[in-house]
N, C-alpha and C positions, 0 to 999 in steps of 0.2 A: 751438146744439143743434137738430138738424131731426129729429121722431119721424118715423120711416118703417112701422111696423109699431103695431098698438095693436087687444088684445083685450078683451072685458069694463067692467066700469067699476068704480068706486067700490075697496074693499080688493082685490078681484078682478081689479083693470085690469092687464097686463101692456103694456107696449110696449117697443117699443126704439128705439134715438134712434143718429143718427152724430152725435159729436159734434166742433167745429169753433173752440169758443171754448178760449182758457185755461184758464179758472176753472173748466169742465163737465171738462175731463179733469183737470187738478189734482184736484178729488174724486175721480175715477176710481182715479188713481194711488193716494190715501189709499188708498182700498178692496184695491185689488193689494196695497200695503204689509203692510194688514191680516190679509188671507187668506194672503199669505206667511207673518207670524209666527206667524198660528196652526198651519202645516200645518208649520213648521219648514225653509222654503227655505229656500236661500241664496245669495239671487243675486247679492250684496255690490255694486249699486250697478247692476247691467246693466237695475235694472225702469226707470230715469230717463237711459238710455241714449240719447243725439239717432242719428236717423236722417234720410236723406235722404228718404223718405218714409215716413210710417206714418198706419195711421187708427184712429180708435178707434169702437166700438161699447158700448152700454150700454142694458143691460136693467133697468127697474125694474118695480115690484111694489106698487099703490095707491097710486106717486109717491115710491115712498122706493127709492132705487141698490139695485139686487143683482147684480149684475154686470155683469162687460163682457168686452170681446175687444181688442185689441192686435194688429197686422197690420202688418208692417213689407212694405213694397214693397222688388221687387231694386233697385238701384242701376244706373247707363247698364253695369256692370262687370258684371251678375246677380250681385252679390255678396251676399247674407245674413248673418244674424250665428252660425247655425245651425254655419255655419264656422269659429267660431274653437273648437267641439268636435270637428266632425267634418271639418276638411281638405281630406279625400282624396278626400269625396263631391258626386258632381254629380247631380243633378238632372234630369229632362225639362223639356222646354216652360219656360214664363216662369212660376217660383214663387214665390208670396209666402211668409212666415214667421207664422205666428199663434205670436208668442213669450211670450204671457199668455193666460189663461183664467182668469178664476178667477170664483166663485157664494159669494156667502155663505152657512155653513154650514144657515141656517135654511130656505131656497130652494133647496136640493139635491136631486134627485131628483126633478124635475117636469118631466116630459118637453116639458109645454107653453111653457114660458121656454126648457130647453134647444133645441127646435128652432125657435123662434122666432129666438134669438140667429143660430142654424145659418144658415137659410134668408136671415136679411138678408148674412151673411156670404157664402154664395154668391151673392149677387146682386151685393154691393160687387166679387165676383170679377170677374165677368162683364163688370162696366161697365167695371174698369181692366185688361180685357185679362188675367188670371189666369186659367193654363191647371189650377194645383193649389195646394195646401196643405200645410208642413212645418209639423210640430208633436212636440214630446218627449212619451214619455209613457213613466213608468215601468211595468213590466210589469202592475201591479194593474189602473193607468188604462188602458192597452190595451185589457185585457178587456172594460174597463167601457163604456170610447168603439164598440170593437165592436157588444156588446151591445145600445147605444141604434142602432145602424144607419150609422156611420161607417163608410166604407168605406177603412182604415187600411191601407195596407200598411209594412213596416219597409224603411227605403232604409239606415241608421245602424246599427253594434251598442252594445250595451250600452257606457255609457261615464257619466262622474258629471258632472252639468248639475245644478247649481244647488242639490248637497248630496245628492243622487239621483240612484240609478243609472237610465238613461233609453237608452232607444231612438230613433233617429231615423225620423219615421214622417213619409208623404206619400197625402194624398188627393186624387184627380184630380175636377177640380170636376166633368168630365161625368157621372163615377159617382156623384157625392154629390146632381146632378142626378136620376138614374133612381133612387137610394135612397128620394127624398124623393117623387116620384112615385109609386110602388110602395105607400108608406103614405098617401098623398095619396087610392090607386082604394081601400081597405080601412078609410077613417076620414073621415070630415066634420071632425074639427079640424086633420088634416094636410092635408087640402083645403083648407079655410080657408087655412092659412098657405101654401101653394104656389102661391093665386092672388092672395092681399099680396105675394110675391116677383115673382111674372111680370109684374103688373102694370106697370109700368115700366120695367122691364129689356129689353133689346134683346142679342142675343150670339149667339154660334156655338152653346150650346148650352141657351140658355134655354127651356123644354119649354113647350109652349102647351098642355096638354091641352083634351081636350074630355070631363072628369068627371061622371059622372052624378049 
């Protein structure tokens, strides 16, 4: 487990970790498992799916897991798993698959952990060569991934993924770049966390501002 990201401390402390061992994604996966049954997926065995490459992310909250992210890289073929719903659709540039999300219900709606998780995620883009991001989302979460400043568009129609009807949606990581900038000149804590992401990161389109 290597923490890349780490706000506040003590009940307060948010950070987020890639993690690299077994046992640190083994809990991960419990957690996905969990947040599945309560939300009613059904992904009948695709969350323990092997891929040629994937990496996982995970957010905790005073030290105790509250979620994570799930990032399957394309294959030497740009193959995705996104494909075995949607076929017919391709994709720009070199996309990864963010085929998990999920927050424990009690950590929901805290802008501070979600763009947290966000911004390590666009950084792990950046370093492995990720030009965007596909990710389902049924119509409600749409709205809602909107909302928070995701810059989502629909590549996929409506189609049933994982017990729900979901849309196949792709965000280009330079836009979710300037997204996160944008609230970065308008807020000292998205400041904060846009100069944790730049920090390290090297890429085509990793912003260096100079924030007042």
């Amino acid at each position: 487990m290597e923490t890349i990201t780490r706000t506040g401390r003590g009940q307060a402390g948010v950070s987020v970790d890639r993690l690299t061992a077994d046992a640190d994604v083994e809990t991960l996966m419990g957690l996905f498992e969990q947040v599945a049954a309560e939300e009613g997926w059904q992904p009948e065995g695709k969350l323990r799916a092997e891929y040629p490459a994937v990496r996982y992310l995970a957010v905790t909250v005073g030290g105790e897991l509250a979620g994570g992210l799930q990032i399957v890289l394309p294959d030497a073929a740009g193959c995705l798993p996104y494909l075995a719903v949607w076929p017919e659709t391709a994709v720009p540039g070199r996309t990864a698959h963010a085929t998990v999300l999920a927050v424990r219900r009690e950590h929901r709606g805290r802008p501070t952990l979600f763009w947290m998780l966000c911004s390590e995620a666009w950084r792990l883009c950046i370093q492995e060569g990720i030009d965007g991001l596909v990710i389902e989302a049924t119509p409600g979460m749409l709205d809602r991934y909107r909302r928070v400043g995701w810059p989502l568009e629909i590549v996929g129609d409506l189609r049933r993924h994982w017990g729900d009807e979901c849309y196949l949606c792709r965000m280009d990581v330079c836009t979710l770049a300037g997204t996160m900038l944008v609230r970065a000149l308008r807020s000292p804590m998205y400041r904060d966390m846009v100069l944790q992401a730049v920090r390290p990161a090297e890429g085509r389109c990793a912003p260096k501002p100079a924030l007042p």
